[in-house]
N, C-alpha and C positions, 0 to 999 in steps of 0.2 A: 723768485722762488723762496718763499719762507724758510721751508725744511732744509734750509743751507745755512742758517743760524749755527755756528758754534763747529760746522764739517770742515775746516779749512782745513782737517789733517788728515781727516779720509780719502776728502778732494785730490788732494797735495799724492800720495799715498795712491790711489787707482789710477792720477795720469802716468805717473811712473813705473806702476807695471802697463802700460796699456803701451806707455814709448818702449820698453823692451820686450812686447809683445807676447807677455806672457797669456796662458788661458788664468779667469779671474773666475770665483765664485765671490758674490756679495753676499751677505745674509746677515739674518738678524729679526727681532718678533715685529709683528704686525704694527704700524705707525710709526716706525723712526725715522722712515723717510729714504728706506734706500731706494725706489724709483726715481726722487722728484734728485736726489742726488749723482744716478747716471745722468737723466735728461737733462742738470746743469752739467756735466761734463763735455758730454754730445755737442750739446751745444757752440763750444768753441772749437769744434775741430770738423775740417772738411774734407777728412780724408773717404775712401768707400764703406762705410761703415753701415751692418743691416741691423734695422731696430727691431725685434719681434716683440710685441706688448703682451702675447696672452702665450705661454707654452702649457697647457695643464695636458696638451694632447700629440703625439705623433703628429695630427689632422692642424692642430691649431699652430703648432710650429713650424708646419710645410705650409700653413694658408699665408702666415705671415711673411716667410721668407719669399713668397712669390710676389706679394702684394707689397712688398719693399723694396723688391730689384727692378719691377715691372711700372712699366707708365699707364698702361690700358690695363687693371686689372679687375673690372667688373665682374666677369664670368668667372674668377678665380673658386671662391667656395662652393662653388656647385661640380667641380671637379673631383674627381674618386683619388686616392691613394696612391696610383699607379703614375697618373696624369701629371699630381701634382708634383711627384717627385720627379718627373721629367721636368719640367718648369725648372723647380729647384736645381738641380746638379747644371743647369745653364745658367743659372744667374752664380752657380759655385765657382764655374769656371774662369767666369768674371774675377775669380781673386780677392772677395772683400775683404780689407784686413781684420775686422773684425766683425761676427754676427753675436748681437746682444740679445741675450734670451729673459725676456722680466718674467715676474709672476712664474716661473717655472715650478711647476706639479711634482707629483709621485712620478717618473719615469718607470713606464712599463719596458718590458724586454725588444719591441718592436721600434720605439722611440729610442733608447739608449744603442742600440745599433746604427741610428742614423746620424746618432751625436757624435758616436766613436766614425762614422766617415767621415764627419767635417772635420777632427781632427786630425785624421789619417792624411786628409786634403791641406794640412796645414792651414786651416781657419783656425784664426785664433778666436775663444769664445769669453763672454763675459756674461755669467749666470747670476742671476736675483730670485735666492730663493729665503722662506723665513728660516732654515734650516740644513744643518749637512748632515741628517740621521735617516736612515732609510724611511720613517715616514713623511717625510718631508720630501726628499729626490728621488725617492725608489734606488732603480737598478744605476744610476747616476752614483752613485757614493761610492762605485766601484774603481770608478775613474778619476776620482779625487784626489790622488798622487801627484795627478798632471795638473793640479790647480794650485794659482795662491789663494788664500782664502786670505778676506775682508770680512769681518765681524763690524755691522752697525750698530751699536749700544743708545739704550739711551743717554739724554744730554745732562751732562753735568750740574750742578746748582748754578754756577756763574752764568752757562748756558742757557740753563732753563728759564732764569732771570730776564738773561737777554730777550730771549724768544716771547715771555710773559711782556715785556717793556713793551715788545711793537703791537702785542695782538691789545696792550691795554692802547695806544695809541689808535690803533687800527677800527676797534669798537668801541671807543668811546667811554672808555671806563672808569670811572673817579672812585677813590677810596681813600682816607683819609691814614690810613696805617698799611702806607705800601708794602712795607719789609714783612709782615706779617701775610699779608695777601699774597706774596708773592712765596714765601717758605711754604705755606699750606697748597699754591700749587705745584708744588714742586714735590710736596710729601707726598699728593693724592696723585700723583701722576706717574711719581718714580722717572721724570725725564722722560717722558715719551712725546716726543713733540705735538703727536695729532690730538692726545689726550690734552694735554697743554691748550692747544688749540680749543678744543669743543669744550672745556669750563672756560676758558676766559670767553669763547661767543654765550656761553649759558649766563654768565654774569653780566649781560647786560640785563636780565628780567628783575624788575623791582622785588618780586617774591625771596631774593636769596639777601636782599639788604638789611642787614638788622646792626640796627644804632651804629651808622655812618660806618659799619665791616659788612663783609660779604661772607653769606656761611658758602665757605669751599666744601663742606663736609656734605651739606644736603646737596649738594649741586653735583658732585659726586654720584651721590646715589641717585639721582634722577639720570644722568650718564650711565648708570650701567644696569637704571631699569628700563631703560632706551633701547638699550644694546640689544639683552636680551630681548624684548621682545620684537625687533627689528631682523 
């Protein structure tokens, strides 16, 4: 998992609230990598732990928690509100030590009621959102007392370095004035790893090579004439 380049201290840092079983919010802006850096923590631990991947909804948070406690869950999302929250409070009672909420939304009033029962239920929660301001969590931010909060930032220069080192390895990148190429991605990117990522894969196109450098500068704006119109 690449976006684990340079996180040893976040890593380090969310097993130790998660062994004193505190509730966690993770957060921080779009591509630094706080999902792929639960799914590397997850990964070493096999205790009952529920992954929910999409919470932007009441509907999408109850689909997941059933479809993570459950072994037959085909029929799950064609289930009403009512149903699935029957589901749910059974697999609650199961005890999981923790239910992971990624990609979590604006919490409407009908959602944040069901959050404050998992808590009630002593489930301890680990939320991934880009933000702790009400447009970012909604009615969520109300109950943020009971949380540690984990700030992902982007990756330092040493980091960013690093992370630039495997993706120049990775795609095949040759450039003749590395410390240069590597400063400019670093400046146009501000450490963001996935931005990191998407010019070094644009810097394989012969079109950004000019006299044995690589213009980071146009390669850039092709990335965010991308974006937007994507």
């Amino acid at each position: 998992m690449i976006s684990i380049i340079g996180r040893d201290k976040e890593i380090n840092l969310i097993n130790t609230l998660m062994q004193q079983r505190k509730n966690i919010i993770v957060f921080g802006e779009e591509g630094v990598g706080k999902s792929t850096i639960i799914q590397r923590i997850l990964s070493d631990k096999n205790e009952n732990i529920l992954h929910v991947q999409k919470n932007g909804t009441l509907r999408e948070t109850l689909i997941g928690i059933a479809m993570a406690g459950l072994q037959h869950s085909s029929a799950i999302e064609n289930l009403n509100i009512l149903a699935l929250k029957k589901k749910c409070y059974a697999i609650i009672d199961k005890a999981p030590i923790y239910i992971v909420l990624d990609h979590m939304g604006r919490v409407e009033p009908k959602h944040y009621t069901f959050l404050i029962y998992l808590l009630e239920k002593n489930i301890h929660l680990l939320v991934i959102s880009r933000g702790l301001d009400k447009k970012c969590i909604g009615h969520l931010r109300m109950a943020l007392y009971g949380f540690e909060k984990v700030e992902i930032k982007n990756l330092d220069r040493a980091a960013s370095n690093n992370l630039t080192d495997y993706f120049m390895k990775e795609f095949g990148i040759k450039v003749t004035k590395e410390a240069e190429f590597k400063q400019a991605i670093f400046d146009y990117s501000g450490g963001n790893p996935k931005i990191i990522k998407g010019l070094c894969f644009l810097a394989r196109d012969v079109k950004y090579q000019k006299n044995e450098a690589i213009d980071v500068k146009l390669m850039d704006l092709d990335r965010r004439i991308s974006e937007a119109v994507h």
